[in-house]
Every structure is written in C-alpha cells, then in structure tokens.
N, C-alpha and C positions, 0 to 999 in steps of 0.2 A: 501500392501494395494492396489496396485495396480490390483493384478487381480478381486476385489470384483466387482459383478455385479451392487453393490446398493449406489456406493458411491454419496456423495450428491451433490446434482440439476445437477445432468448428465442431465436431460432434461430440455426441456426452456418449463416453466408451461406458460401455458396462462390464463393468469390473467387480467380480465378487469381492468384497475388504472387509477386514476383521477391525473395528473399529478395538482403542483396548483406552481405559481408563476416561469413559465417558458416557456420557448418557444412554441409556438402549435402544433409545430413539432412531439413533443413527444407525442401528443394523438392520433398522426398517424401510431406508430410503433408496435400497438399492435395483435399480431397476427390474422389471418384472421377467427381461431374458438377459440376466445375469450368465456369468456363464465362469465352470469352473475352472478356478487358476491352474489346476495339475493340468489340465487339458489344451490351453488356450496358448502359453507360451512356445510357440511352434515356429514359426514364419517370421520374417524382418516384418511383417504389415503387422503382426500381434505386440512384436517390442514399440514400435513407436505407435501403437493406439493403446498401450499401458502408460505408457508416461506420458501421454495427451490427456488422460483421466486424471493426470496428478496435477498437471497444469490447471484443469479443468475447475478445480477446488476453489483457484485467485479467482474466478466469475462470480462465486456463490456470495452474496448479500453479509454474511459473515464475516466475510473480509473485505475485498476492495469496489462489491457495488452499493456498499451500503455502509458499514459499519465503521470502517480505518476513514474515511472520506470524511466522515461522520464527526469525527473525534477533532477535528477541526473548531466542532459547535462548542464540545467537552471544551475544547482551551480556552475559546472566549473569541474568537476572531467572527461568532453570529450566534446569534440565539436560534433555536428551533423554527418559530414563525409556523408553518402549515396551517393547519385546520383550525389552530386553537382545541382547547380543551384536552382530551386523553391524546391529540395525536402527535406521536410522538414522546410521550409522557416519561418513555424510558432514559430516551437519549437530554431529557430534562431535566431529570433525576440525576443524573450521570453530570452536568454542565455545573448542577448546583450543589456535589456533593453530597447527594441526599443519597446513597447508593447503598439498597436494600440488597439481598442475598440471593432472591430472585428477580433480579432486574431483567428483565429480558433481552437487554444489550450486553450485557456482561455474559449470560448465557451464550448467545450468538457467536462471540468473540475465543469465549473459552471452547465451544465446541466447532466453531470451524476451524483451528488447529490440527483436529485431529485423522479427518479423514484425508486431508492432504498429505500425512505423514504417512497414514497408512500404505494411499496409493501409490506414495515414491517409496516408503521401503517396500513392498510386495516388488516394485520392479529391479530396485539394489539386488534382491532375494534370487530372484528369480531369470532376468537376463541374462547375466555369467555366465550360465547352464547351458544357453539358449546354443546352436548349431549357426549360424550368421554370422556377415561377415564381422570382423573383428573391431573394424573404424567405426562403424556404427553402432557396435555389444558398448564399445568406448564412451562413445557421444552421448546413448540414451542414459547409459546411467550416470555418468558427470551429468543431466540434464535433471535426474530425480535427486541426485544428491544437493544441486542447484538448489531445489523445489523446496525439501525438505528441509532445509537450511534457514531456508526466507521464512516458513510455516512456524519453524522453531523460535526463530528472530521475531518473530511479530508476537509471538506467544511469551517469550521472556518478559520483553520488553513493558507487556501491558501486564504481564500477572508473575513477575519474578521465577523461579527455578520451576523446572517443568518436569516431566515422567520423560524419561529418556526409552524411546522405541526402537533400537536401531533394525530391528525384523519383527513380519508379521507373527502375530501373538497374540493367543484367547487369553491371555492374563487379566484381567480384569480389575484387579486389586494393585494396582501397581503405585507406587511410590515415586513424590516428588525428585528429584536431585537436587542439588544448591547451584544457586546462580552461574557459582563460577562452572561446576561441570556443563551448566547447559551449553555454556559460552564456547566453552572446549571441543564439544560435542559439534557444536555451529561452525567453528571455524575449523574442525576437521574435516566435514563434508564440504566445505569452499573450497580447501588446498586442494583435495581431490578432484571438487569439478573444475576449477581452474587449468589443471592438465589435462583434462578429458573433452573441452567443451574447445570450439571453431572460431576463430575472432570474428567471422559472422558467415551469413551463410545464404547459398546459390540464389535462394524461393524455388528452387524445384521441388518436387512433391517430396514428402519425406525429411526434404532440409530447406522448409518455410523459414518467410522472415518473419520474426519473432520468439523464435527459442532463446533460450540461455545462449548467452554467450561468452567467450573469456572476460570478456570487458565487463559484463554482470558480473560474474562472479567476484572478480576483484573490488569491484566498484562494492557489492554488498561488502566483502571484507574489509574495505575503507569505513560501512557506514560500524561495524562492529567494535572493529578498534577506537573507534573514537567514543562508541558506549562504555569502553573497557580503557579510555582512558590510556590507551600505548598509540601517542601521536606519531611517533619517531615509525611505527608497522601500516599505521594509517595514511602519512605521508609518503610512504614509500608502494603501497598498493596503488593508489590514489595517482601518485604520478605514473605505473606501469599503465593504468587505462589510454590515461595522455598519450603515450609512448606508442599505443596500438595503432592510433593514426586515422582512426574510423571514423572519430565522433567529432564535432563541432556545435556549437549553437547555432539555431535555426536565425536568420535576418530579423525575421520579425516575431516577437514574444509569442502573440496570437497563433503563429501555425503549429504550437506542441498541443493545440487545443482542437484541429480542425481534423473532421473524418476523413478530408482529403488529403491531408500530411501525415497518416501514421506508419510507426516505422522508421521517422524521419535521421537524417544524421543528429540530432540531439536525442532518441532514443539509446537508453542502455536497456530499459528492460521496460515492457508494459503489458497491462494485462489487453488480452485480444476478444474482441466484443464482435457477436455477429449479428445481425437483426433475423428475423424470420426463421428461427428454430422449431417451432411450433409447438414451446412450452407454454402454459400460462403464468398472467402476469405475474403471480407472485409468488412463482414455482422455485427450491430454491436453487436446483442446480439448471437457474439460469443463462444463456449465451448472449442472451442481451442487455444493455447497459441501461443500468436505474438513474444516474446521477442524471441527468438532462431533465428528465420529466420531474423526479425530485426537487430539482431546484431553478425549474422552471418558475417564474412569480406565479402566483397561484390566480388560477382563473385567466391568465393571459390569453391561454390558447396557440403557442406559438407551437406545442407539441398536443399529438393526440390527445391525451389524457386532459388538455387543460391545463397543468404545471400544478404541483403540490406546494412551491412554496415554502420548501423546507429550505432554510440558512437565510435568516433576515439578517443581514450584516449590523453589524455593531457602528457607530460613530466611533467609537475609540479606536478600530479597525482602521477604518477610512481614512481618520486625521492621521495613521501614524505614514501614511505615504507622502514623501518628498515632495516639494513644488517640480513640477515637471516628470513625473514620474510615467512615465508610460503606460504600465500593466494596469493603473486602475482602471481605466477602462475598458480594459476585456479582464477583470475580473469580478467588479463588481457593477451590477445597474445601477444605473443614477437616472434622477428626474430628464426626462426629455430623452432620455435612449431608445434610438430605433433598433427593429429588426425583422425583417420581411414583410414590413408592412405596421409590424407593433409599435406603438409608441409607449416608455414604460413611464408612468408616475409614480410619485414615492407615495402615495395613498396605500400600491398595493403590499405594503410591507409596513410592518409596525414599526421599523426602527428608520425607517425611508430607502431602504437599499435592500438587494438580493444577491444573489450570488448569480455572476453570470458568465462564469467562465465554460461551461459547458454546454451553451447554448446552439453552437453548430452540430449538435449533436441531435439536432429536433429533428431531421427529418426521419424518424423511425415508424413503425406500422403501428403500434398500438401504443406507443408513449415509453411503455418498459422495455420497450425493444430496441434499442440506438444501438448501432454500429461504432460507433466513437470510443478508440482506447482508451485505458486509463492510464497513465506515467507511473510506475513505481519508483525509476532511478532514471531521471536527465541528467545531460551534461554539466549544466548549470548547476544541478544539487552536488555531483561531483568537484567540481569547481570551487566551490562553496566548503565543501567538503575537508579539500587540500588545505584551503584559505586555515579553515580552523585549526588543522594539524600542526603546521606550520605554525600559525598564532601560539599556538599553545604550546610549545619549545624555545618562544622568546624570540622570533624573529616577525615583528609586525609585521616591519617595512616593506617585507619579501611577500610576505599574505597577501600585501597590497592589491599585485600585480594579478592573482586569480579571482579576487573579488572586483575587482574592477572591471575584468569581463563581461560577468554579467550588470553590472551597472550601468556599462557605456551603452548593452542594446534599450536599456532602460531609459536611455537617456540622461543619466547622471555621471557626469563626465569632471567629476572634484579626484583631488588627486588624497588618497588617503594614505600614501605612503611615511607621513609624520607622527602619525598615531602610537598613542601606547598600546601596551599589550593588554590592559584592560579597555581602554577606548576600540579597541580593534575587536575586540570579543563581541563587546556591544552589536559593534557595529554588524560582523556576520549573524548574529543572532536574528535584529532587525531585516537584513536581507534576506536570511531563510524565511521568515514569517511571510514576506513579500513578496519576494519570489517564488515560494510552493505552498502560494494560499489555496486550499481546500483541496490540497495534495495529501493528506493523513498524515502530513510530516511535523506538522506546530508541537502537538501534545508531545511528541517523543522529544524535540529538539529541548523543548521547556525541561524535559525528565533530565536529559542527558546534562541540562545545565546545573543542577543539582537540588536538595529540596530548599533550602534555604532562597533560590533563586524562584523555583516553581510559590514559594510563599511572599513573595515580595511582589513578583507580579501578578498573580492572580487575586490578591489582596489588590491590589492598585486600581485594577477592573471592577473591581467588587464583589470578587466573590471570596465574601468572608469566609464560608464554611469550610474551605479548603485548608486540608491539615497536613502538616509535611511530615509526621509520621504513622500518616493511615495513607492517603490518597495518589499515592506516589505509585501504587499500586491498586490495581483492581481486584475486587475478593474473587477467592473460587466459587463458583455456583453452589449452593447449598445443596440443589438435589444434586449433584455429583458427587460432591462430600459422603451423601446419606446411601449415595449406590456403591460409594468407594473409600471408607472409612480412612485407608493408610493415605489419602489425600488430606493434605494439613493445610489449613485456612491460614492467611494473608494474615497479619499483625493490625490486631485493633479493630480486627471485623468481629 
C-alpha cells in the first residue's frame, strides 16, 4: 500500500472551520488559502478533500503522533526518559499526578478534539446538498460521522461529558452535556457510518486503503460498549467484524509495526503517515510520524534527528512479560539489541530499556517525518475485545478461545479455558497491557477497569499520588474555562 499515489489525506485540505468552545488559538491556524465553504462544496474532488481534512486532525501531535501514544508513560508502563530536566516536564507532571490547569498536555488533548469535530461536521452539514453521485454523498459522510465519533470517544474518555457540536457553529459559549448524552451522541454516528461505510475498499483514487470502514466502525462500537459496560451489544458488534471475513492476524507480531506491512489484514483502522510533506518539524498539522524519532534511544542515531529517547521503560513493565513471550522483543530494547548496524546498551536509558517498537520507522528525512502508521484498532485488540465481553456475562471458558489467539502468535500456547471469571479478567487485562504496549490503549483499559482497580495498580507501581476520585479524569484547561465560563471543571480540580 505503500507505493499508491492516492492514499488518503496525504495533503492538508484547506478548509475554512469554525472552531466552537475552544481556545481562539485555533481559528488562527488555518491555512493562508483557506477558501470559503459556500463556495467549495461543488465537485466529487471537493466532497472527498473535506473529509480528508477531517481525517487529517488523527495526524496532528494532539492526538495520535504524540499525545494518546504518550499516555502509555501517564499509566506507568515507561517513564519520560528524553533530555532530562523540563523536557517533557508536561507529560511528567501528568505520569505523577501533579496535574496543574495549564498543563500543556492536557491542553493539547482537550483542544485536538475539536477541530476534527469541526471538519466532519462541516462535511455532515454540507455533502447532503452536494449534486454527486449518491454512493459516494453515502460513503463520505458515514466516513465523517466515523471521524467524529472516534474525536468524541477519545474526548470523553480522557475528560468525561463533552459540548455536543452536531453542525458548524460560531457559538462560542457552549455547554458541556453529561457522560451519558455524549455516549449517545457517539454511538449514534457509528450506527449511522456503519451503513454508510464499504467493508473495505478498491485503493483507486478516491477509494484509498485506509478510510473508515464497516469493520471500524463496528469494531469502535465494540470498544464503546465495553466503556458503557453493555457486553451482551459489545459481544455482538465485536463478533459482526469476525463475520466480515477481512481481517485476520498478521504471522508474525512485528509486521503491525513495519512501514512495509501497512494496511495489512490485522488492520481495522490506522492513522496514515506520509514523510516529505514539506511542513516543519514541529508544525502541527503534521503528515509525518513523530513516534520513531521520539522514542528512538536518545543519541543513537538510528533516525535523523539522533532519537529523543522519550519512554524509558519501566522494570515492572518488562517483568510482567511471560517466559517465552514473543513481543518483548520488538517492543522494548534491551542490552545487546541490534539495528542497522546499532548495537543498544542499557546505559542509554535510565531505567535500562526504551521503547522500540517503532523503530522500522527510522527511515524518514528529517527524523519527524516517518512514513510508518499508527494502529488505532487491530484485530488482536478486537479479539481481546470480544474475549472481555464475553468474560464479563460469565462465560470464561468461551473467552478462552479469542484470547488465546492472540497468545499462541505470542508464543504462549497454555490452555486458559479452566479459569474463573475473575482469573479470566485478569488475565485479558494483562494481555491488552502486552499486546498494545505503546498503542494509547493501557491508560483507557486501566479507566474502563474502574477506579478502585485504577487505585490498586497504580499504587503497586508507586505512584502514590494517584487519586480515584480526581484522576480518573483529566481537568478542562483553565484558559478555556476563562474564554468559556458555561465550561464546568472536572471534580476536585
């Protein structure tokens, strides 16, 4: 997939957006031949470079090239490591529960929410209207309702009930909803792109591999329900992906990691990295990937940049992998690990380890630039996924059967079908932590386990500061608060 010319939103659309309950920062950042929406919705090439701008949002450092990948550190499965001193200071702050009101990752997070929202509803809004054929009036907007969906889910999830946007709006002053409406609101744009979206699609221009597809959609409404606690709709979303017949795991664990296998049958959704865009490094509506250089060992040299060395792995990380385990090796370096020549010591990290699953991703131009996806939803997290629905309606034995999938490419080949239903929880808990280390997924699975669970283990790790009736949630930004008064702060901020 990699050599296709047309894969999607390789370019940053310019798209005029009404950014609405956020900072004003962001109705600054839009490019300088902007161009206006009454005008622009014309042609099939203007419907599908509106909703490439919306996809365009998952690129930006806010979300999945920096910040959700990030949150990994927040759970405890690495400490920051980089430069030492301020860098990184935020996501420090954040690991140790010290989390001020202007944190600058909490910022990040809360306002890359909202320009993705913007650019899928302007295109909800606005396609309908549009004079084009009808399959694809169909497709793009299931593809923003998709978009918006996930923007909204990643937004609950880290900062509870959200301002519900469903059309562009100079509102300004807008008001949170409650948990459950957001919920509602989330999973009524899934049912929708779920009928609207292709179970996958050609790679010809226009219908790139990489868009939304049914099997996303569903597959996010698996990860929803099982936030919301209704196994029995989780279970049942969860086995229609199965049923699509697309997906499978890749042979070997390493290739969901390799710039040569994206796209692959174990993808359901990722975000699409292009190198040589010809933004700078640390521009934010980047098309190049930061994790490689980020968590390159710092000073190695194995990427442009040198490697910054962010995610010094943990010991307590390390020890919890099985004898025989497969994945620690392509996910974390250890003493004597080669790579193009690199030989790694545990010198170059304070805890003796780095993160190194993203390392085929080094060959990029200037270090920020790596071509290399990122995973939002594999088949294994699916798998995983079912494993716990099923668990959680009382039938272990049966969970067995989908966790043990991904175990046996792991190499772990014991038979857990004996297990209780709390031995069985455990157990998928442990496998997700393993299985989608420094995927953004630990800190939400820890959430989804409840607070009493998020206080037991994060206390165990040592991180006493951790309170299960503040930190379960991340605060709203203060100066958004102060631009937007009817925005009501987090509990115990």
């Amino acid at each position: 997939m990699k050599t296709m010319m047309n894969r999607v939103y390789k370019i940053l659309i310019p798209i005029l957006f009404v950014l609405v309950g956020c900072s004003k920062d962001y109705l600054d950042i839009a490019p300088s031949n902007s161009i206006n929406s009454e005008n622009f919705f014309v042609s099939k090439d203007d419907a599908i470079a509106a909703v490439n701008g919306a996809y365009q949002v998952l690129q930006w450092p806010n979300n999945y090239n920096l910040r959700i990948w990030a949150l990994d550190i927040v759970a405890g499965n690495a400490v920051v490591g980089a430069g030492g001193g301020d860098d990184g200071l935020e996501t420090k702050q954040l690991s140790n529960f010290l989390v001020n009101l202007d944190n600058p990752g909490v910022e990040d997070m809360w306002r890359g929410i909202w320009p993705g929202v913007a650019r899928a509803n302007l295109v909800i809004e606005k396609v309908p209207d549009m004079d084009i054929e009808e399959g694809l009036k169909k497709r793009v907007i299931a593809e923003a309702k998709f978009l918006q969906a996930l923007y909204y889910f990643n937004g609950v999830r880290t900062f509870g009930g959200l301002p519900i946007i469903p059309e562009p709006s100079d509102n300004l002053y807008v008001k949170r909803e409650s948990v459950e409406a957001t919920y509602k609101f989330i999973l009524s744009d899934l049912e929708s792109a779920a009928t609207g979206l292709p179970v996958k699609y050609d790679g010809t221009e226009g219908n790139e591999v990489g868009r939304a597809t049914k099997g996303a959609a569903f597959s996010l409404m698996t990860k929803v329900y099982l936030a919301l606690g209704q196994y029995d709709l989780a279970e049942s979303t969860g086995k229609q992906v199965v049923a699509l017949g697309v997906y499978d795991l890749n042979a070997d664990y390493s290739e969901n990691f390799d710039p040569n296998n994206e796209n692959s049958k174990e993808s359901i959704f990722e975000v699409q990295y292009s190198s040589g865009a010809g933004f700078g490094q640390f521009d934010k509506p980047h098309q190049g990937a930061w994790v490689t250089e980020f968590t390159n060992p710092r000073g190695s040299g194995i990427s442009p940049g040198g490697g910054f060395g962010w995610g010094h792995v943990t010991q307590e990380f390390v020890d919890a992998y099985e004898s025989g385990d497969l994945r620690l090796q392509y996910t974390v370096w250890q003493d004597g690990d080669t790579y193009n020549g690199f030989t790694y010591t545990s010198d170059l990290s304070t805890t003796g380890y780095n993160i190194k699953k993203w390392v085929k991703g080094s060959n990029s131009i200037n270090g920020i630039d790596s071509d290399l996806n990122f995973p939002i939803i594999r088949y294994s997290d699916l798998l995983l996924m079912i494993a716990e629905a099923i668990n959680e309606q009382g039938r272990p034995a049966e969970a067995a059967a989908f966790i043990e999938q991904v175990r046996n490419r792991a190499g772990l080949f014991d038979d857990l079908s004996g297990l209780t239903q709390d031995q069985m929880r455990e157990k998928i808990l442990h496998e997700r932590r393993i299985e989608l280390a420094f995927e953004g997924q630990w800190w939400f699975d820890i959430m989804r386990a409840g607070p009493d669970y998020a206080a037991t283990y994060f206390q165990g790790i040592g991180k006493e500061n951790f309170d299960k009736t503040k930190h379960v949630l991340f605060p709203i930004p203060q100066t958004d608060i102060d631009l937007n008064p009817n925005l009501e702060q987090n509990p115990n901020y």
